[in-house]
C-alpha positions in Angstrom: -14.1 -0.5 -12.7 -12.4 2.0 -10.2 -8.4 2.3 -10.2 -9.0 2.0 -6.4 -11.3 -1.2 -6.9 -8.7 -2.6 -8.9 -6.0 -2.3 -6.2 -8.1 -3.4 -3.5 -9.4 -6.6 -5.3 -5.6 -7.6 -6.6 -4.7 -7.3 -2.5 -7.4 -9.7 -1.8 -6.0 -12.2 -4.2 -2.8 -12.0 -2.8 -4.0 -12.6 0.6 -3.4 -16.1 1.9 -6.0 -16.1 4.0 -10.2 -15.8 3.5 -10.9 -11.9 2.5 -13.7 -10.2 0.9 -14.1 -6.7 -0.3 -17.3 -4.5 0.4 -18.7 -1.4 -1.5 -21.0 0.6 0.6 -21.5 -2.5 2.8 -21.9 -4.9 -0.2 -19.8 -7.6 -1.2 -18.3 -7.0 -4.8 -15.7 -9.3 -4.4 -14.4 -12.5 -2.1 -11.6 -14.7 -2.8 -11.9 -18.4 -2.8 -10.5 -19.1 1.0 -13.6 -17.3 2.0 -16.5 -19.1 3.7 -19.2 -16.6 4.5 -21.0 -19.3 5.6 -19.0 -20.6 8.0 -19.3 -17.4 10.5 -22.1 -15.8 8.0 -23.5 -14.0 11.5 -20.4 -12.4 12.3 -19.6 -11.2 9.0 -23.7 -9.3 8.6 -23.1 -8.1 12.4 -19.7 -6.7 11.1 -21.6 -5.4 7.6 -23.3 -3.0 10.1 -21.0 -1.3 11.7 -19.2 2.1 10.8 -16.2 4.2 12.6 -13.2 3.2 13.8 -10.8 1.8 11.3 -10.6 -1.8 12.4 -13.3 -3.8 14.2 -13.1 -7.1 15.5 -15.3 -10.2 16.0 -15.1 -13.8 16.6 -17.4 -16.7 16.7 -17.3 -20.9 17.8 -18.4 -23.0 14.8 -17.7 -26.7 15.0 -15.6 -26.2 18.3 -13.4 -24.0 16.8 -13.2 -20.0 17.3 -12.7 -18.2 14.1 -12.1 -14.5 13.9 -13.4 -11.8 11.8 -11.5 -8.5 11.3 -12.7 -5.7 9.0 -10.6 -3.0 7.4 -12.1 0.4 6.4 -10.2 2.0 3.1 -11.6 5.3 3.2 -16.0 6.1 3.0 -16.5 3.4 -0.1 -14.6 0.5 0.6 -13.7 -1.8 3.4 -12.3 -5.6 3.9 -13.1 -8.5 6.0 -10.8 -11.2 6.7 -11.5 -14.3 8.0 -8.8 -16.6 10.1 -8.3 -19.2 12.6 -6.2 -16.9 14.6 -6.7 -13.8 16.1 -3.1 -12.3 15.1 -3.8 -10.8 11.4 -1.0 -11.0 9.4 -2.3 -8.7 6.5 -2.6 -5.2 8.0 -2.9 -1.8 6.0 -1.9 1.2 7.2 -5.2 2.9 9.0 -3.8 6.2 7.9 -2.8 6.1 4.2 -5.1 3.3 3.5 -2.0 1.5 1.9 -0.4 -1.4 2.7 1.6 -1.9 5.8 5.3 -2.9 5.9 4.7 -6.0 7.3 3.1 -7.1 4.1 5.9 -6.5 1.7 7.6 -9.9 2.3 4.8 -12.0 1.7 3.7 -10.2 -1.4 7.0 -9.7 -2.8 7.7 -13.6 -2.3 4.7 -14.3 -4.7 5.6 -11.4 -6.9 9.4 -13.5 -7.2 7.6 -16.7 -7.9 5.9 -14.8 -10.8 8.9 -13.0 -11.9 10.8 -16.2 -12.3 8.4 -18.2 -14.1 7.4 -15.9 -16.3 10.7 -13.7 -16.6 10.0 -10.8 -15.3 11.5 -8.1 -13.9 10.6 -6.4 -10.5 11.3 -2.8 -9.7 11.2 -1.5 -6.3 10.8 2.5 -5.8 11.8 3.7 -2.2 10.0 7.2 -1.8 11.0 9.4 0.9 8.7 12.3 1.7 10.2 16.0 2.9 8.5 19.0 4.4 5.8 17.2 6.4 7.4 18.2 9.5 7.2 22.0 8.4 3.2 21.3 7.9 3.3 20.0 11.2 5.3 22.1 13.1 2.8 25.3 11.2 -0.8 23.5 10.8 -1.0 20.8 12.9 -0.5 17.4 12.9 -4.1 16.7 11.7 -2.9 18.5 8.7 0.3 16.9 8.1 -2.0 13.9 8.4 -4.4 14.8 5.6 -0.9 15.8 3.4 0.6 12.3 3.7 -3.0 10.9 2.5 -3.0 13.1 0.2 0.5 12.3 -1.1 0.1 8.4 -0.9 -3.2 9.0 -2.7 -1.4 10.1 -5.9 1.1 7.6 -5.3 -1.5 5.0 -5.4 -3.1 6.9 -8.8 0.7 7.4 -11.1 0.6 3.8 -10.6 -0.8 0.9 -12.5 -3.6 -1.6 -11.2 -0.9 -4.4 -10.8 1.4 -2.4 -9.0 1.7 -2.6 -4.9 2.0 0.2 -2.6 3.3 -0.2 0.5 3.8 2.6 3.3 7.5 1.6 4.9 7.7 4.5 7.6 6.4 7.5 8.8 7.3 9.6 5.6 8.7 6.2 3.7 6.9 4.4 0.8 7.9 1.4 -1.1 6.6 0.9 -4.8 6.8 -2.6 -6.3 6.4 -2.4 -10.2 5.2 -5.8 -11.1 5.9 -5.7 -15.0 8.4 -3.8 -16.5 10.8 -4.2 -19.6 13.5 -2.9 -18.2 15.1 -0.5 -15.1 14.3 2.4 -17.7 10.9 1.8 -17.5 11.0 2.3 -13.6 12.1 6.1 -14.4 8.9 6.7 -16.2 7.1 6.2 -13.0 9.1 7.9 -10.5 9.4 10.6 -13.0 5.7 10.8 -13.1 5.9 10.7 -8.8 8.4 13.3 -7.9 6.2 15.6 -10.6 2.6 14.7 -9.1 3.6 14.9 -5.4 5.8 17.9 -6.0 2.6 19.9 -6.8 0.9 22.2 -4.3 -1.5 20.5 -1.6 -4.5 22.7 -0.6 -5.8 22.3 2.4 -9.8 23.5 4.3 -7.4 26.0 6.2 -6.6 28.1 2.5 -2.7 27.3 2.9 -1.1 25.4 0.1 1.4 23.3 0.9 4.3 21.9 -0.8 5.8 18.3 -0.2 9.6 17.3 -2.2 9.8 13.6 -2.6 13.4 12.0 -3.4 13.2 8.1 -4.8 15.9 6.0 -5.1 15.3 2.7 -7.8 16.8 -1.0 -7.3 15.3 -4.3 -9.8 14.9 -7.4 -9.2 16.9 -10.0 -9.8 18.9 -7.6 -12.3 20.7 -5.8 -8.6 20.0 -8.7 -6.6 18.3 -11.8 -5.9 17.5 -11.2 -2.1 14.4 -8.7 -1.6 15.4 -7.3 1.2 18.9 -6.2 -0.1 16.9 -4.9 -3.2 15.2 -2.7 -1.1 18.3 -1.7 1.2 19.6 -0.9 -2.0 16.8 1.4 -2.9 17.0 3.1 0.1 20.6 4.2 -0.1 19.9 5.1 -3.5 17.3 7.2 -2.4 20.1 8.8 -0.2 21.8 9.8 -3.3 19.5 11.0 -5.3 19.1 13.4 -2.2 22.3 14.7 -2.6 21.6 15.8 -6.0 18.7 17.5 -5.2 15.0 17.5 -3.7 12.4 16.4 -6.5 14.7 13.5 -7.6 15.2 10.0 -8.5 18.4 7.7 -9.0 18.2 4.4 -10.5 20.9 1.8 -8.7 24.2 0.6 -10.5 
C-alpha cells in the first residue's frame, strides 16, 4: 500500500462522519458511518465527475435531505463524505491536498484520548515556510503555488503513516507526531524536514528554487495539557529557532 493511501485512509477513520476513499473512481476504502446505500445515486453521479476540487450533491431519502461532498487529493485519489448537513466540518486544503486548520481540534482531541489511555506522548511541529514570496514576486504565483505543493508533499513523505499533517496558514504547517518515546525523537523528524525541504525545487520554467523552513517543537502533555497552548507554544518556538538561523528547529523548554 501507497504512503499516500495510508494517510488518506487513517483520515477517513478519524472522520466522525460517513467517508469513503476512491482510487481512479473506485472505492478502496469506506468507514463504517458510511451508507452507500442510503444516497447510492448521488454517490455514482458524483463517481463521474472530474475538475474542480470540491463538488457537491444532495438527495431526499426518507423525508430527509442528505448531502454528498467529494474531495479530489491530487489525479489518484479523492473522498466522499456523507452528512445530514450541508456545512462540512472536515475540509482539506484544495491546494496542498493536506488537512485544513479547522481539523486539528477534532483530530487532536482523539489523538489526546489515545495519548492518555495508552501513554503516549504527542509532538506538535509548527513549520514556517520562507522565500515563497521571492518565487512569487519572480515566477508567478502559479509557481509559488506548485513550490508550496511541492514542499507539503515532502512534508507529507518525512513523515510516518500515523502522523497528521495539517496546513495552518498561508506558509504555516502543523505536524502532529502520534507516537513518540520522547521530545528527542521529535528532532529526528524536523531534522529530516528542514533538510528535505531545504533542497532545490525545479520547476517546467528551468529555475530552481530554494525554500528555508524554520520549526519550532512543543509535546504533549510533557509542555502542556491544553492543545491549543501546545501549539502557541510551538509557534513561538518556531520564532526562536528563527533567530538562530534559517534551516532550523528548536525544541520547547
Amino acid at each position: 500500500m501507497e504512503k499516500n493511501e495510508e494517510y488518506f485512509i487513517k483520515i477517513i477513520q478519524s472522520i466522525d462522519q460517513g467517508a469513503c476513499l476512491l482510487k481512479n473512481r473506485s472505492i478502496i476504502y469506506k468507514n463504517p458511518l458510511f451508507d452507500q446505500s442510503i444516497i447510492d445515486q448521488e454517490v455514482s453521479s458524483l463517481l463521474k465527475k472530474d475538475g474542480s476540487l470540491e463538488q457537491h450533491s444532495e438527495c431526499q431519502s426518507e423525508n430527509k435531505i442528505r448531502y454528498a461532498k467529494k474531495i479530489l487529493l491530487g489525479q489518484t485519489y479523492s473522498i466522499i463524505l456523507l452528512s445530514s448537513k450541508k456545512d462540512f466540518e472536515f475540509k482539506i486544503d484544495p491546494l496542498t491536498g493536506l488537512l485544513s486548520r479547522e481539523c486539528i481540534d477534532k483530530i487532536s482531541l482523539q489523538l489526546v484520548d489515545d495519548a492518555i489511555n495508552f501513554n503516549k506522548i504527542l509532538s506538535f511541529l509548527f513549520i514556517s515556510i520562507d522565500g515563497i514570496k521571492a518565487v512569487t514576486d519572480k515566477l508567478g504565483q502559479e509557481n509559488a503555488n506548485i513550490v508550496l505543493k511541492k514542499c507539503a508533499a515532502k512534508m507529507n513523505y518525512a513523515t510516518r503513516a500515523n502522523d497528521f499533517c495539517f496546513r495552518f496558514g498561508e506558509n504555516e504547517f502543523v505536524i502532529i507526531l502520534t507516537d513518540i518515546k520522547d521530545k528527542m525523537d521529535s528532532c529526528i523528524v524536523a531534522s529530516r524536514l528542514v533538510s528535505s525541504i531545504s533542497e532545490p525545487i525545479s520547476l517546467e520554467t528551468g529555475d530552481a528554487v530554494s525554500i528555508s523552513a524554520n520549526i519550532g517543537i512543543s509535546c504533549y502533555p510533557v509542555d502542556d495539557s491544553d492543545i491549543n497552548k501546545v501549539i502557541d507554544k510551538a509557534e513561538k518556538t518556531m520564532h526562536l529557532s528563527i533567530k538562530s538561523g534559517i534551516n532550523n528547529y528548536q525544541i520547547h523548554d
